[in-house]
C-alpha positions in Angstrom: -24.1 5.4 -13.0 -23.7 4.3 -9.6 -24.9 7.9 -8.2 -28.0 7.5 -11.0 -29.0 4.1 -9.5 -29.1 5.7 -5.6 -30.6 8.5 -6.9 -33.4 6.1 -8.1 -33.2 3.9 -4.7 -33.6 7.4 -2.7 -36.9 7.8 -5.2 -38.4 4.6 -5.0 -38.6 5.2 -0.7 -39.1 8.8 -0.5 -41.2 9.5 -4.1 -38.7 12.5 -5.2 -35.8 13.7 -4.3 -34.1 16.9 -3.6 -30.7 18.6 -2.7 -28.4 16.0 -2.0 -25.2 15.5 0.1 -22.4 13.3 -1.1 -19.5 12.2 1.3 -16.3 11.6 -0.2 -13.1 9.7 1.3 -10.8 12.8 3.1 -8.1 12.2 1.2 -10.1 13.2 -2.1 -8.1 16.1 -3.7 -10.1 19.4 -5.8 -10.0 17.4 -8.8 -12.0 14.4 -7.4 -14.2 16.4 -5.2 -14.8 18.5 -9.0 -15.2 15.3 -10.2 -17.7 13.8 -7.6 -20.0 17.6 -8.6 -20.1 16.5 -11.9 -21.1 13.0 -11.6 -23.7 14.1 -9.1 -25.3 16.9 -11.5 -25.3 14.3 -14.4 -27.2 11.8 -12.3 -29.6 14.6 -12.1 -29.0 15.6 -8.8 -28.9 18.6 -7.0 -25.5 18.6 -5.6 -25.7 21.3 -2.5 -22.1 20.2 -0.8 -19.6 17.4 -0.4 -19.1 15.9 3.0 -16.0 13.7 4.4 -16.9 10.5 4.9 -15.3 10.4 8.5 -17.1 13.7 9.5 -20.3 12.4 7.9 -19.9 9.5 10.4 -19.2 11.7 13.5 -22.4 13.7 12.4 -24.3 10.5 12.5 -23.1 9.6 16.1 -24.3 12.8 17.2 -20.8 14.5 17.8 -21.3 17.7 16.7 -23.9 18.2 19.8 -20.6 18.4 21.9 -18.7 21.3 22.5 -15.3 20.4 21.1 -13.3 17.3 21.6 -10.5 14.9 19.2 -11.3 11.8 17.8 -10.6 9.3 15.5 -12.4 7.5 13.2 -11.7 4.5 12.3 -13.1 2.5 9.2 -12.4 -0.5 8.2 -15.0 -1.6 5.2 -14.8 -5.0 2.7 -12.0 -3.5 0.8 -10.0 -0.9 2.2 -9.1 0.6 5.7 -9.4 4.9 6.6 -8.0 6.4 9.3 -8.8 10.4 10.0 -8.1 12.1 13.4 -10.5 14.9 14.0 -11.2 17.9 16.1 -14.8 19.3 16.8 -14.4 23.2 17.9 -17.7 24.7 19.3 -19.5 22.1 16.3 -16.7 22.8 13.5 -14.8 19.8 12.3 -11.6 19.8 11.1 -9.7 16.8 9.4 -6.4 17.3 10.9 -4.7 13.9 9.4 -5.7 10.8 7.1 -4.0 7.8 6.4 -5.4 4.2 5.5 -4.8 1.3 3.1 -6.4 1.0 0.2 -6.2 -3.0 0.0 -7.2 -3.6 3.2 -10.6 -5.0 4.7 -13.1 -7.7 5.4 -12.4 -9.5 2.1 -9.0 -10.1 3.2 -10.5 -12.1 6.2 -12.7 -13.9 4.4 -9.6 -14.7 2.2 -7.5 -16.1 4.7 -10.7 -17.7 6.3 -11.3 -19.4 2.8 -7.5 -20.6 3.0 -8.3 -22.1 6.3 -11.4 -23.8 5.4 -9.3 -25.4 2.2 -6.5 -26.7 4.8 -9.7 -28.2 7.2 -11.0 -29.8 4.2 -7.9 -31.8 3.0 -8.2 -29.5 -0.5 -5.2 -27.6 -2.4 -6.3 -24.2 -2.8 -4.2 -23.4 -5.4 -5.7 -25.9 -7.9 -9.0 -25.2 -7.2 -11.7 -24.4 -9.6 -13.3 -20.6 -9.6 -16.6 -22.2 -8.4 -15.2 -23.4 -5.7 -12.9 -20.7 -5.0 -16.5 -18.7 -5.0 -18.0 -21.3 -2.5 -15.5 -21.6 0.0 -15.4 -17.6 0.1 -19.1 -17.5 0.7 -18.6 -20.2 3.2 -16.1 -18.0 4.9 -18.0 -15.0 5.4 -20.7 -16.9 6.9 -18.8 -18.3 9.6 -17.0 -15.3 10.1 -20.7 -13.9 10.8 -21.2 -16.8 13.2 -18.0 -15.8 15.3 -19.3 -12.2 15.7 -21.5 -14.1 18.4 -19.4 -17.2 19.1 -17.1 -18.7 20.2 -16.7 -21.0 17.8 -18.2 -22.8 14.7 -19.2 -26.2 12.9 -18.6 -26.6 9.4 -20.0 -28.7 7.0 -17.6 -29.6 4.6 -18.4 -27.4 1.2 -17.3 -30.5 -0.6 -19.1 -33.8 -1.5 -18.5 -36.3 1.1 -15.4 -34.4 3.2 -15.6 -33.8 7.2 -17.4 -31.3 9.1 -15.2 -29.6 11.2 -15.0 -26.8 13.7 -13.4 -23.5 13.7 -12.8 -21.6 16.4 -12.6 -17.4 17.4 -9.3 -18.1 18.5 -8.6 -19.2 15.1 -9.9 -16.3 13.2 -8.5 -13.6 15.7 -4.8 -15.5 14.7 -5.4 -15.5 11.0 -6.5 -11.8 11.2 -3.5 -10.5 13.5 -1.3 -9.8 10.4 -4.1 -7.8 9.2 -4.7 -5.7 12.3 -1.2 -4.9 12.8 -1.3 -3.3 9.7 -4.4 -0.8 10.5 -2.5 -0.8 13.6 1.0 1.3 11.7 -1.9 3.1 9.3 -3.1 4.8 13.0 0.0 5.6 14.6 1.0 7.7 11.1 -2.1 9.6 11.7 -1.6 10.2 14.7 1.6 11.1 14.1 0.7 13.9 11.6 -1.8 15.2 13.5 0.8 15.4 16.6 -1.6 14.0 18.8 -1.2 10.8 21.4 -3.4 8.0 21.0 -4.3 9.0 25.2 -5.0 12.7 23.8 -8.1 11.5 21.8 -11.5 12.0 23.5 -13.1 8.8 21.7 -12.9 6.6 18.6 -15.9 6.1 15.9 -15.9 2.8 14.6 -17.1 2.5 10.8 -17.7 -0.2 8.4 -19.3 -3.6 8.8 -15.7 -5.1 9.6 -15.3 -3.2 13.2 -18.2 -5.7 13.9 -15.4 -8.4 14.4 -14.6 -8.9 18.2 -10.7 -8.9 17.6 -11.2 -5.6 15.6 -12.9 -3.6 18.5 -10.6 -5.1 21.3 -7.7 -4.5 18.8 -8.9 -0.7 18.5 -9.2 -0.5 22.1 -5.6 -1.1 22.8 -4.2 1.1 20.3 -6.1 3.7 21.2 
């Protein structure tokens, strides 16, 4: 279903479609990559080859017009954390470890975020309602949007007649560490199986809308 409904996105942009491409997660064994075929061909598309999801993402930054080189890629999405360490021989990529969490990503900011805003607001998150459970959450990921480009930001209170307040990067980069540290042991493991050092690798690819967060990339930068 979800492959039929892109498969009718792709249509309504480009009026028909042809072969298609999927990329899969690297970890994916035969069965799911068999599986993936299938769905694809039921969707009604022409299936021509599966594609790992970090070597789909070197392709897009143009690595395979290099001669050869290792790197990582690291992608850290809403709901779960990749790692893969790559080599590119004379435009060939091979996957030569993947690790990762799969319950680990943006939500989980905007979750501890949401917990923060609760605290700001004087309000005991664990009696609150769905709705506002819901509100607060949005609330989050909008000023964790905000403190992609600053420094810090106000808060209206999401609740009738409470404080506005302010939150700060600082404060988000603290409530995040925890999280970080964790993609942090996820890397070393990878790079660990692939038997390279972090100072071996020729670059790092970040993917997924959460390497947009500053403490992410400066994070990534010291690992690496």
């Amino acid at each position: 279903e979800i492959l039929k409904s892109l498969k009718r996105i792709a249509e309504d942009e480009l009026r028909s479609v042809g072969g298609a491409v999927i990329t899969v997660p690297a970890y994916f064994d035969d069965a799911q990559r068999q599986a993936t075929k299938d769905a694809g061909r039921i969707a009604g598309l022409d299936v021509l080859r599966l594609l790992n999801e970090p070597t789909a993402a070197a392709l897009a930054y143009g690595l395979d017009k290099k001669v050869n080189g290792k790197f990582a890629v690291y992608d850290l999405g809403g709901g779960t954390f990749d790692i893969t360490i790559l080599v590119l021989d004379d435009g060939v990529f091979q996957v030569k470890s993947t690790g990762g969490d799969s319950a680990l990503g943006g939500d989980d900011m905007d979750r501890a975020l949401a917990e923060k805003i609760f605290a700001h607001a004087k309000r005991d998150a664990t009696t609150a309602s769905p709705g506002d459970i819901r509100i607060v959450l949005d609330l989050a990921r909008k000023v964790k949007h905000g403190l992609t480009e600053a420094q810090e930001v106000e808060v209206e209170s999401p609740f009738a007649g409470g404080p506005s307040f302010v939150i700060t990067r600082a404060e988000l980069d603290a409530l995040i560490q925890p999280l970080l540290d964790r993609t942090g042991n996820a890397v070393r493991r990878a790079l660990k199986d692939a038997g390279y050092k972090a100072t071996e690798l020729d670059g790092v690819i970040l993917v997924g809308g959460s390497t947009r967060v500053p403490a992410v990339r400066s994070y990534v930068a010291k690992v690496f």
